[in-house]
C-alpha positions in Angstrom: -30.1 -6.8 12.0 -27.8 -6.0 9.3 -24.2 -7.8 9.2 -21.5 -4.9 8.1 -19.7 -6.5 5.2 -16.8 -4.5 6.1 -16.7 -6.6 9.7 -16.9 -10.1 7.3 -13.9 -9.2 5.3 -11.8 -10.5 8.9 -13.7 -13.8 8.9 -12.1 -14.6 5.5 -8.8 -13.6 6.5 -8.9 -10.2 5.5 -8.1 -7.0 7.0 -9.4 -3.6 6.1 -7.0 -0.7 6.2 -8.0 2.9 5.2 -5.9 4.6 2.2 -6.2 8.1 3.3 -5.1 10.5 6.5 -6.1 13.7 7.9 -6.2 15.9 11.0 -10.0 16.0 11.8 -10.2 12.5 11.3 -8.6 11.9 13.8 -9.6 14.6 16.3 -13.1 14.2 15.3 -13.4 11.1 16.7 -14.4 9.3 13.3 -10.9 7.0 13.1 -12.3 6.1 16.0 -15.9 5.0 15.5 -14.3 3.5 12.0 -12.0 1.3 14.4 -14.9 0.1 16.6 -18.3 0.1 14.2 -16.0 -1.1 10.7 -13.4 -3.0 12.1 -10.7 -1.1 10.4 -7.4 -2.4 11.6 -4.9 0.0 9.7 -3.7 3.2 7.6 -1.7 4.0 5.1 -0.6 7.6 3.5 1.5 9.1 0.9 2.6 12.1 -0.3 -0.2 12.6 -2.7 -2.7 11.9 0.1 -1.0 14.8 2.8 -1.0 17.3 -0.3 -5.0 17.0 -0.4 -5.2 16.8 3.6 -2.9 20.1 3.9 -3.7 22.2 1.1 -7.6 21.7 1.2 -7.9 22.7 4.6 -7.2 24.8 7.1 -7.0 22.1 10.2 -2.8 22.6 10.0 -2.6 26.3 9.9 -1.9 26.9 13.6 1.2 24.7 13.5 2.5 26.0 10.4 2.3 29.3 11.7 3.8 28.4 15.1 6.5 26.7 13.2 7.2 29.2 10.8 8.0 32.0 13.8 10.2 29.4 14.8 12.3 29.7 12.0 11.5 26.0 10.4 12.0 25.5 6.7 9.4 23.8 4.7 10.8 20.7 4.7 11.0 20.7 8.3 7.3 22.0 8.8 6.1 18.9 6.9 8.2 16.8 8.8 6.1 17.4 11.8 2.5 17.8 10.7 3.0 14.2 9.0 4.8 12.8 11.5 2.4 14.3 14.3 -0.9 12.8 12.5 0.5 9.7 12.0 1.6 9.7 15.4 -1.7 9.9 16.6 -3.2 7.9 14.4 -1.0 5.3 15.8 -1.7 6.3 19.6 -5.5 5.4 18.3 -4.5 2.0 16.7 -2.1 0.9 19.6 -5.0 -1.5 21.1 -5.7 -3.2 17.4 -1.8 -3.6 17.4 -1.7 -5.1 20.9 -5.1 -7.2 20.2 -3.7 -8.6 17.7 -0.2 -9.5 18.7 1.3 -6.8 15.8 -0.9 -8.6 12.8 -2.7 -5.3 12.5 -3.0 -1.6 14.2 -0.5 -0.2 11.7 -0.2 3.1 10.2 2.6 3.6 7.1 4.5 7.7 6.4 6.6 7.6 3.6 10.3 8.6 2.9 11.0 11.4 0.4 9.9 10.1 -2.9 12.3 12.1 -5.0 14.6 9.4 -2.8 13.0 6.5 -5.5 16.0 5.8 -6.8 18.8 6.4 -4.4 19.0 3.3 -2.0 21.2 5.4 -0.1 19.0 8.5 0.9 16.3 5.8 1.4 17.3 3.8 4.2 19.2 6.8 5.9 15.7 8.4 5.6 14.1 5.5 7.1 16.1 5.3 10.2 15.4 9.5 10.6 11.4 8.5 10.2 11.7 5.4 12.3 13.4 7.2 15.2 11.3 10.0 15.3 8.0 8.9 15.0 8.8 6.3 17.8 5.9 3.8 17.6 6.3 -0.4 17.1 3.1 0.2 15.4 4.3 1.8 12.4 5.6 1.2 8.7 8.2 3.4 6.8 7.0 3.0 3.4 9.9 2.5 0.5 9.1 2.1 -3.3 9.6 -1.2 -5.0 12.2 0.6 -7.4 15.3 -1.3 -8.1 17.2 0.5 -5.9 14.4 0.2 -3.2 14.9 -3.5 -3.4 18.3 -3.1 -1.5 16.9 -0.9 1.0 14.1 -3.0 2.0 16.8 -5.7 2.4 19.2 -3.4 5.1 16.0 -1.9 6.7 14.5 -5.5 7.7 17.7 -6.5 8.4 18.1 -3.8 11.1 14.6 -4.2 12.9 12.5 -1.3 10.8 8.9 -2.2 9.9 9.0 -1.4 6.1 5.9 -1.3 3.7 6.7 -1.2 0.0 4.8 0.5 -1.9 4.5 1.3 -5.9 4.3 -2.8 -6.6 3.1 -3.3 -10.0 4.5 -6.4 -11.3 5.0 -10.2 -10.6 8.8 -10.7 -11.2 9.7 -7.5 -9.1 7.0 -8.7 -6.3 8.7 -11.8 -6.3 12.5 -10.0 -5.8 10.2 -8.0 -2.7 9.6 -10.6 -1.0 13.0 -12.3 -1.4 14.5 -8.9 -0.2 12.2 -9.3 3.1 13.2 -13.0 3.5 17.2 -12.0 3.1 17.1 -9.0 5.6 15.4 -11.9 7.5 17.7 -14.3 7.5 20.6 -11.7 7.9 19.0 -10.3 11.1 18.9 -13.8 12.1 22.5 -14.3 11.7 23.3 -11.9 13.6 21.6 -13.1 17.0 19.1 -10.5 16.6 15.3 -11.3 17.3 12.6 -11.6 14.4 9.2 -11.4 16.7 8.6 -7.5 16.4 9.8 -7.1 12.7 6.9 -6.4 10.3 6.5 -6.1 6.6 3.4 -5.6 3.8 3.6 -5.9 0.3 1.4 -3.6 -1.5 0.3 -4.5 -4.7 -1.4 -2.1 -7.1 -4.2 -3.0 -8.8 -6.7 -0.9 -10.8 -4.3 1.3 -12.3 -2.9 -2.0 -14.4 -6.4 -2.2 -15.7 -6.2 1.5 -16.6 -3.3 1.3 -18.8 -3.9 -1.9 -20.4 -7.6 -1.7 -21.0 -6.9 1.5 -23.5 -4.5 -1.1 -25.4 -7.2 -3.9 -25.3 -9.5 -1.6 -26.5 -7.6 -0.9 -29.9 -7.2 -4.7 -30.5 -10.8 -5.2 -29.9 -11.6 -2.4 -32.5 -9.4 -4.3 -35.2 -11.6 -7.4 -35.1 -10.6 -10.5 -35.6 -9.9 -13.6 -33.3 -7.8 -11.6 -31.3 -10.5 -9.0 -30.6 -12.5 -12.3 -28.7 -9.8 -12.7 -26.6 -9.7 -8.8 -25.8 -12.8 -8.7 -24.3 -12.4 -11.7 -22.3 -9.3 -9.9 -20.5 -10.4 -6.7 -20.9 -11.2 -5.6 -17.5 -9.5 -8.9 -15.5 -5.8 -8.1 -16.0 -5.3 -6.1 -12.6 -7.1 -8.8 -10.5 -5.4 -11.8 -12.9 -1.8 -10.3 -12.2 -3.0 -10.0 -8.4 -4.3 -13.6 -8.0 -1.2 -14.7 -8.9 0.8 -12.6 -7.1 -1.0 -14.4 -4.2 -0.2 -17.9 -5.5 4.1 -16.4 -5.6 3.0 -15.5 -1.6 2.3 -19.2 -0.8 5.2 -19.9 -2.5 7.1 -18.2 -0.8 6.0 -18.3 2.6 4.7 -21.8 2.9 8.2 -22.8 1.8 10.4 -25.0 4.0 13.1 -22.1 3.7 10.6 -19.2 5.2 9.5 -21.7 8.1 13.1 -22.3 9.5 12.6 -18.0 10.3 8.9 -18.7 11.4 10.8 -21.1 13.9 12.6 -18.0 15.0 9.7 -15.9 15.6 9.4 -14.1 12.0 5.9 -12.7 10.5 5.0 -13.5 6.5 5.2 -10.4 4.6 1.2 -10.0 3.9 0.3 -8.6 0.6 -2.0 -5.2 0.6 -4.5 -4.4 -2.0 -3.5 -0.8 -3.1 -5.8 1.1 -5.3 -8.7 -0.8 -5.0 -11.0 1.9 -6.2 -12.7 1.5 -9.4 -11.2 3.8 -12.1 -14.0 3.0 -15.2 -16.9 4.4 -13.9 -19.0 1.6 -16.1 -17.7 -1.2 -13.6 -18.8 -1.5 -9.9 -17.3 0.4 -7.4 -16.3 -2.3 -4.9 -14.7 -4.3 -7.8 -11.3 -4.7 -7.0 -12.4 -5.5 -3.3 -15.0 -8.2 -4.5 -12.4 -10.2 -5.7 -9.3 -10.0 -3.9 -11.0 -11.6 -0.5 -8.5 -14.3 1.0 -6.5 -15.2 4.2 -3.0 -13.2 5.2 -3.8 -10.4 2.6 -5.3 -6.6 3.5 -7.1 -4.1 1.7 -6.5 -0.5 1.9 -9.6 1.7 0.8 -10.0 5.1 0.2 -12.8 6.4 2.2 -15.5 6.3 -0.5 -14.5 2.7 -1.8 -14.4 2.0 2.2 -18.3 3.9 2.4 -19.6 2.0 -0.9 -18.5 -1.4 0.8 -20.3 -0.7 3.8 -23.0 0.0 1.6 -23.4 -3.2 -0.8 -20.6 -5.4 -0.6 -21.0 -9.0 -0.7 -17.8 -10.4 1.3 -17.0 -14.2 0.2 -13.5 -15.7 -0.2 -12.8 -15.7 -4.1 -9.0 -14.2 -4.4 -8.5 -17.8 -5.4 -11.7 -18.8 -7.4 -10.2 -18.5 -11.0 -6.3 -19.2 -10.5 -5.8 -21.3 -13.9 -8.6 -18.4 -15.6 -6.0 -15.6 -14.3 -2.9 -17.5 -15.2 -4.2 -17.9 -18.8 -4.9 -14.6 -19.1 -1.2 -13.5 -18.2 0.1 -15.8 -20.3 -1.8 -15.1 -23.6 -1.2 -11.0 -23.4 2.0 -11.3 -25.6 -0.5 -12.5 -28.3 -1.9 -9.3 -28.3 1.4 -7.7 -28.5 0.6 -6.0 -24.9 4.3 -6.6 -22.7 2.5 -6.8 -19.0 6.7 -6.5 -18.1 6.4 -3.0 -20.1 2.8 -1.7 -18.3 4.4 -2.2 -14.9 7.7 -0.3 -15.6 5.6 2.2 -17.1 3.2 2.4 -13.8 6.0 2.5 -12.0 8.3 5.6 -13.4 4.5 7.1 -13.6 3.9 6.2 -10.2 7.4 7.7 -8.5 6.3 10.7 -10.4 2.9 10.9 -8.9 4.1 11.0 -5.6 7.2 13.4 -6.5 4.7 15.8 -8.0 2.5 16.8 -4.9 5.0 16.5 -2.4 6.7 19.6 -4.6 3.5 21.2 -4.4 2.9 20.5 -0.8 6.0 22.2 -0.4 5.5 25.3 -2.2 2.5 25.8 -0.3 4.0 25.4 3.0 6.5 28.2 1.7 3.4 30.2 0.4 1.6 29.7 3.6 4.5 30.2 6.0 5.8 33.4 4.4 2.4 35.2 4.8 1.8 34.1 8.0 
């Protein structure tokens, strides 16, 4: 009998989460059978993923018309088809979440995203989405922007599972988790208890590949010594800048500092693989999943990445195979003239606007869709 490689991933440590959301999924029964036959143990959504699910089917036309003769605006109609689906997506991970003490069983909805930058909007938003989805099992997700920094601080500090998302780079992954340790320890002071407070850490991967490889590309066509060098990283930057973002985890939460909170009852901040699937079509399509194996961390797939691991992936512990390999790597990009400080603020303005972009659209259909109805 055949041994699922998407059930191995938890006997490294690992938990499999599923980057995408949708009605019938969930009424279908298939979250389900994923659940039971896969072992999937979480969900996360964005923006860009309820544009697809809305607009490319018809599965949410009964409550948009309902809530359009009802006299809801469009920003109130997508209130509650996202919050209802990830309500019951919740409802269907409520026994992983109490299987596994509130490790797992999560499912993440996102605050505005035109809210990037306005630490403000973002944690009044946060408490609107917390209160109404009203689940322990779930994660408001808030961009590692700057401003989103201070958010994530306030929001832990007040008891609100938070999942930041758009985390591109080492230094601001760093200031993450020292935002989740300060909201911590300010909770703390305040008599307030740590047990039920959760937090993940999702780290992008592929699309740092995806900007630098272009820029490794031209080095490589200039020849030279540094062109060697280019075609050893070439490829290995994403999964270089996320091995060590593992290495700043133990730091950080094997510290003396984070275990006087653990005494209190307080959960590490685990990281999460985000976009794991393969953007060069010449590389394997369970890449970024292959390498990032190791304890305390998740991986969210899409559903085809999630399919093609089922398929033929070869789960084994290697997040931490090459860590002196990947920290070379890092360290000798400046050589090349390629700022890994300037990719990441780059995928990060791109990435705000990525979500901004179909939520606008998601709206205008709702409008569209309402108004004939």
């Amino acid at each position: 009998m055949n041994v699922n490689p998407l059930k191995t991933l938890g006997t490294f440590g690992q938990s499999l989460w599923l980057d995408y959301i949708r009605r019938d999924l969930i009424t279908s029964g298939q979250l389900r059978r994923l659940i039971e036959e896969d072992g999937l143990r979480g969900m996360t959504s964005n923006p860009s993923i309820f544009e697809k699910a809305i607009v490319d089917s018809h599965e949410y036309d009964e409550d948009i018309r309902t809530l359009a003769l009802e006299g809801k605006g469009v920003n109130a109609i997508y209130d509650a088809l996202s919050q209802r689906d990830v309500q019951r997506a919740a409802d269907e991970f409520r026994p992983v979440y109490d299987k596994t003490a509130g490790n797992d069983g999560y499912v993440s909805l996102e605050v505005n995203p035109h809210l990037a930058h306005d630490t403000n909007g973002t944690v009044e938003e946060a408490h609107r989405l917390w209160k109404a989805l009203a689940r322990p099992n779930v994660f408001i997700k808030v961009p590692a922007t700057t401003e989103g920094l201070s958010a994530i601080q306030a929001l832990i500090s007040e008891g609100i599972n938070v999942n930041v998302t758009l985390l591109f780079g080492l230094p601001r992954y760093r200031h993450v988790a020292e935002a989740y340790l300060a909201g911590l320890a300010a909770r703390a002071a305040r008599g307030k208890p740590l047990q039920q407070v959760a937090s993940v850490a999702s780290f992008f991967v592929s699309r740092i590949d995806a900007l630098v490889d272009p820029l490794l590309e031209t080095v490589i066509a200039q020849g030279g010594k540094a062109a060697d060098f280019a075609k050893k990283a070439r490829g290995h930057v994403a999964i270089a800048s996320a091995t060590m973002a593992y290495q700043i985890y133990k730091e950080m939460f094997w510290s003396g500092r984070f275990k006087e909170l653990a005494a209190q009852g307080a959960r590490v901040q685990r990281l999460l693989w985000a976009s794991t699937s393969t953007k060069n079509p010449d590389e394997s399509d369970v890449k970024y999943v292959e390498a990032l194996i190791g304890p305390d961390t998740i991986n969210t797939m899409t559903l085809a990445t999630l399919d093609a691991y089922r398929d033929h992936g070869d789960p084994k512990a290697r997040l931490e195979h090459d860590v002196e390999e990947a920290r070379l790597v890092l360290e000798r990009l400046p050589e090349l003239d390629i700022s890994l400080d300037h990719v990441t603020r780059q995928l990060e303005n791109d990435g705000v606007e990525k979500f901004n972009k179909p939520f606008d659209q998601l709206l205008q259909t709702l409008a569209n869709r309402s108004s004939s109805m």
